[in-house]
C-alpha positions as CSV (number, residue, x, y, z in Angstrom):
1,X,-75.3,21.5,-22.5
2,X,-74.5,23.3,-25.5
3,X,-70.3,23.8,-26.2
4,X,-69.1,27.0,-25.7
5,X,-67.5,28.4,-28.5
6,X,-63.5,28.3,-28.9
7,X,-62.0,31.8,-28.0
8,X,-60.4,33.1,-31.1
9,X,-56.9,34.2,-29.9
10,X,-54.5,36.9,-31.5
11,X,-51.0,36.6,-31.7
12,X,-48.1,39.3,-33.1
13,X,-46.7,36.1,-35.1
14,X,-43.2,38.4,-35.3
15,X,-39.2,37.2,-35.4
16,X,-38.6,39.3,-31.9
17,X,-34.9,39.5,-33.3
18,X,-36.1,40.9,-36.8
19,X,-37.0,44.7,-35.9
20,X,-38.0,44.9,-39.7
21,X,-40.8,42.3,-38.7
22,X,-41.6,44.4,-35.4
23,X,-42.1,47.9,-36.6
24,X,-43.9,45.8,-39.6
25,X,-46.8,44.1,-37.2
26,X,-46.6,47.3,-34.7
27,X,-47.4,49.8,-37.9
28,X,-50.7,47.2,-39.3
29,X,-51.9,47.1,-35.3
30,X,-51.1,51.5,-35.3
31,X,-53.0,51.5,-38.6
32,X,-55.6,49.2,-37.0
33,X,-56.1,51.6,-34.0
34,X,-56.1,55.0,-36.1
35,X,-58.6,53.3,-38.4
36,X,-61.1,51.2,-36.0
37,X,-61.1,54.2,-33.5
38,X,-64.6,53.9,-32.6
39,X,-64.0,50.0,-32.2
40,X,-60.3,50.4,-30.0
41,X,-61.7,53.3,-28.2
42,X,-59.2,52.7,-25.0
43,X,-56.0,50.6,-26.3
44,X,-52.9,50.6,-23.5
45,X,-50.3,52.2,-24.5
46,X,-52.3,55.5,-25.8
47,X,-52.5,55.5,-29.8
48,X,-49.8,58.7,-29.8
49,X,-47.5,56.7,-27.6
50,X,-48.0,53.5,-29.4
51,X,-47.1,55.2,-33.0
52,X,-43.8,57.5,-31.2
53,X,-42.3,54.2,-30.3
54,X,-43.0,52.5,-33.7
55,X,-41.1,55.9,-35.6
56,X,-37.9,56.0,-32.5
57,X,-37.5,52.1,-33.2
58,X,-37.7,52.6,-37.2
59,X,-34.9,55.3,-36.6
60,X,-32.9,53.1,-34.5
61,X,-33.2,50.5,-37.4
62,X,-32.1,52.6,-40.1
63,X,-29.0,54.1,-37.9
64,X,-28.3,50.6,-37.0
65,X,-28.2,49.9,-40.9
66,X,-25.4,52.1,-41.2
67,X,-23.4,51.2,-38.5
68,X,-21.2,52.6,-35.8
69,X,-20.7,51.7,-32.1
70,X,-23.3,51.2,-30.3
71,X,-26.1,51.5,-32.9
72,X,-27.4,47.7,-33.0
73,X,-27.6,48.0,-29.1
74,X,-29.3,51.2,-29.2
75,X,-31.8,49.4,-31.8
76,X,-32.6,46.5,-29.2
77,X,-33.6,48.7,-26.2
78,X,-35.8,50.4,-28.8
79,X,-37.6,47.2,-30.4
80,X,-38.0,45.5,-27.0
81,X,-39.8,48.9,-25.4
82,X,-41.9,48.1,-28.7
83,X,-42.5,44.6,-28.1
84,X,-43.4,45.4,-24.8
85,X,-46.2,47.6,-26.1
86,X,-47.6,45.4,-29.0
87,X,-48.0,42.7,-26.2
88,X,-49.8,45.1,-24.2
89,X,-51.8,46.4,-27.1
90,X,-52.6,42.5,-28.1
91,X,-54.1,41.9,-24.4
92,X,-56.0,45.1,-24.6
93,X,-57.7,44.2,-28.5
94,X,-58.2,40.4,-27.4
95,X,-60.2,41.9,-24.3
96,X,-62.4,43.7,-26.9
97,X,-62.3,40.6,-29.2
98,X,-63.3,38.4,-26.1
99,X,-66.2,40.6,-25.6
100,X,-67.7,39.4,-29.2
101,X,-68.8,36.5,-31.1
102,X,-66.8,34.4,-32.3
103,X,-66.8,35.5,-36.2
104,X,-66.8,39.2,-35.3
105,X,-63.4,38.1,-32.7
106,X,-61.7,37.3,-36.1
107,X,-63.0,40.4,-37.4
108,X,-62.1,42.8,-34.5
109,X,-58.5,41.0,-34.1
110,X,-58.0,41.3,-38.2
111,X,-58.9,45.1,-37.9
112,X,-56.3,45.5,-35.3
113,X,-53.7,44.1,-37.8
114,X,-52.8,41.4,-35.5
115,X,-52.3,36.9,-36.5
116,X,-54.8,34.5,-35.6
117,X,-54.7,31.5,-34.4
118,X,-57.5,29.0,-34.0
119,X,-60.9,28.7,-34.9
120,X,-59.7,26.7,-38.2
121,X,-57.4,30.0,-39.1
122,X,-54.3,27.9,-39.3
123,X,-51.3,28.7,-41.2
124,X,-51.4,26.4,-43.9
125,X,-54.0,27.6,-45.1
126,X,-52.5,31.3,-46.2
127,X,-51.1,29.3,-48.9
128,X,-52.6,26.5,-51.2
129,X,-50.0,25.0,-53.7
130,X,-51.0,22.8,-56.7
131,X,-50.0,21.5,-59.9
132,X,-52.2,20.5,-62.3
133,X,-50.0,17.8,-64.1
134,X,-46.7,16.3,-63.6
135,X,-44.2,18.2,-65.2
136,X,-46.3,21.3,-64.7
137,X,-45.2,24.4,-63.0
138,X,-45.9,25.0,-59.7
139,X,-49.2,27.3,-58.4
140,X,-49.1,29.1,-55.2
141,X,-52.0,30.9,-54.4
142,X,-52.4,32.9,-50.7
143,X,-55.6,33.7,-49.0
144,X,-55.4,37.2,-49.4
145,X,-58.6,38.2,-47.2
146,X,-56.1,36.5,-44.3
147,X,-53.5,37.9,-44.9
148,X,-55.1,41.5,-45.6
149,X,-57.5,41.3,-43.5
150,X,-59.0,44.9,-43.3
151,X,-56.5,46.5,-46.2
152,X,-57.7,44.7,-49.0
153,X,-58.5,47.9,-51.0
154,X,-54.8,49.6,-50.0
155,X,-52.2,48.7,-52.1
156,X,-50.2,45.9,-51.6
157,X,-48.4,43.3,-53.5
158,X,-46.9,40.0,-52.3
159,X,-43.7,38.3,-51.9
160,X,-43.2,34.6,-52.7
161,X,-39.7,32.5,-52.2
162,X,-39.6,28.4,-52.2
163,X,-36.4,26.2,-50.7
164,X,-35.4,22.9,-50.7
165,X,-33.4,22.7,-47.6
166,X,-35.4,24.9,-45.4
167,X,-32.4,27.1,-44.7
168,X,-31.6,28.6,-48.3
169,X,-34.2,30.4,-49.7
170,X,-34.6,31.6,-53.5
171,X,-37.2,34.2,-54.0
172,X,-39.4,34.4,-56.9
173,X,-40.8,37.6,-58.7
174,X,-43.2,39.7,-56.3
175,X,-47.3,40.0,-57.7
176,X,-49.9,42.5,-57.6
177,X,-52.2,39.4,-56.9
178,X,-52.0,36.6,-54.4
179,X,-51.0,34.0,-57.3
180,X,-47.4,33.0,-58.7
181,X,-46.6,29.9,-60.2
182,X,-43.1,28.3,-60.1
183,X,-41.4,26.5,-63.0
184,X,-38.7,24.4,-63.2
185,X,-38.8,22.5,-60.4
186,X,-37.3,18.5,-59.8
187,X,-40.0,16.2,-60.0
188,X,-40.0,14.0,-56.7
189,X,-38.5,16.5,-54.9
190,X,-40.1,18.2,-51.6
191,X,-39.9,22.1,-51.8
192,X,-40.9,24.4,-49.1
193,X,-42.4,27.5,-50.0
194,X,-43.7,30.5,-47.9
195,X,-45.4,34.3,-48.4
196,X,-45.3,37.4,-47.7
197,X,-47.5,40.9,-47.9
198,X,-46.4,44.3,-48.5
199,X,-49.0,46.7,-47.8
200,X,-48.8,50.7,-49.1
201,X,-45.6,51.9,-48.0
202,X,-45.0,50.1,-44.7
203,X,-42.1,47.1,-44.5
204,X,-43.0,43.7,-45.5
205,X,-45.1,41.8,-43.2
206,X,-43.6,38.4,-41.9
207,X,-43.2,35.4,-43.8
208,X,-45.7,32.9,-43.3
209,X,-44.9,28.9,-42.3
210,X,-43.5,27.1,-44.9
211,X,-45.7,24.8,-46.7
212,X,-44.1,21.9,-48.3
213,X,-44.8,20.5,-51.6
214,X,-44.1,17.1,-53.4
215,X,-43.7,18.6,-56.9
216,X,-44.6,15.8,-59.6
């Protein structure tokens, strides 16, 4: 008998205790629903509802920015009622994703501005690091269609930063392009470094995995 193919699966891939990385992922996955309309023609919670909730927990954040009592508590009720619908909008787009191929899954799940996992999507590869001699600098270069996915033509830029202790981390310049290099570094010394995207005017998406690096 032939092997069924793997189920692509979509996952938020959020900090649930960073709201900036919430209203992040719930504002690609709003965009994704406003956008792919005719492919998300049912999503649970209603579109409206969905993107009222992403605005009252993006208020909650900034008033919690500026303090006062009560305001970071105020923030959480808001970012967990948002959690609660991203996890329901992620059941309803995999539903529509598990209704597809395989390659179109990825596709449909992308367009809903939600992670992937599986299906050789893993997250080492968002970010490929080289160095063409020893002594060199460093090259980081992100898949970009990944980490896009369907807002490859908005604007965007990317945000890079590299540690050596994998607590501490020192960012490096942000680019237009999915490409940086890194100078500088020890040789013989393992460095961890990690991406992030910035699309139009929303907050930064989250930081990928760190990839570490045996710089030469």
């Amino acid at each position: 008998m032939k092997p069924k193919p793997k189920r692509v699966r979509g996952m938020l891939d959020v900090d649930q205790r960073n709201a900036d990385q919430v209203v992040g992922r719930a504002e690609l996955m709003d965009a994704g629903l406003v956008t792919y309309a005719s492919t998300f023609t049912s999503p649970n919670p209603a579109e409206p509802k969905f993107a009222s909730q992403i605005a009252l927990t993006s208020a909650a954040q900034i008033a919690a920015r500026k303090g006062g009592a009560g305001m970071s508590a105020a923030r959480d009720v808001q970012v967990g009622i948002l959690l609660d619908m991203m996890h329901s909008e992620l059941v309803y787009m995999q539903s529509v994703a598990n209704a597809a191929t395989p390659d179109q899954a990825v596709q449909i799940l992308l367009q809903g501005g939600v992670a992937i996992a599986g299906v050789g999507r893993h997250q080492q590869d968002i970010l490929t690091i080289s160095q063409s001699q020893p002594g060199a600098s460093v090259m980081l270069e992100a898949n970009v269609s990944a980490l896009l996915g369907p807002y490859l033509r908005r604007k965007h830029f990317f945000s890079w930063e590299y540690t050596l202790d994998g607590k501490t981390f020192v960012a490096r310049p942000s680019t237009p392009e999915g490409l940086t290099t890194v100078p500088g570094l020890t040789a013989l010394t393992t460095v961890g470094f990690r991406v992030a995207v910035t699309v139009a005017k929303t907050p930064m998406g989250p930081w990928s995995q760190i990839v570490n690096f045996l710089v030469h």
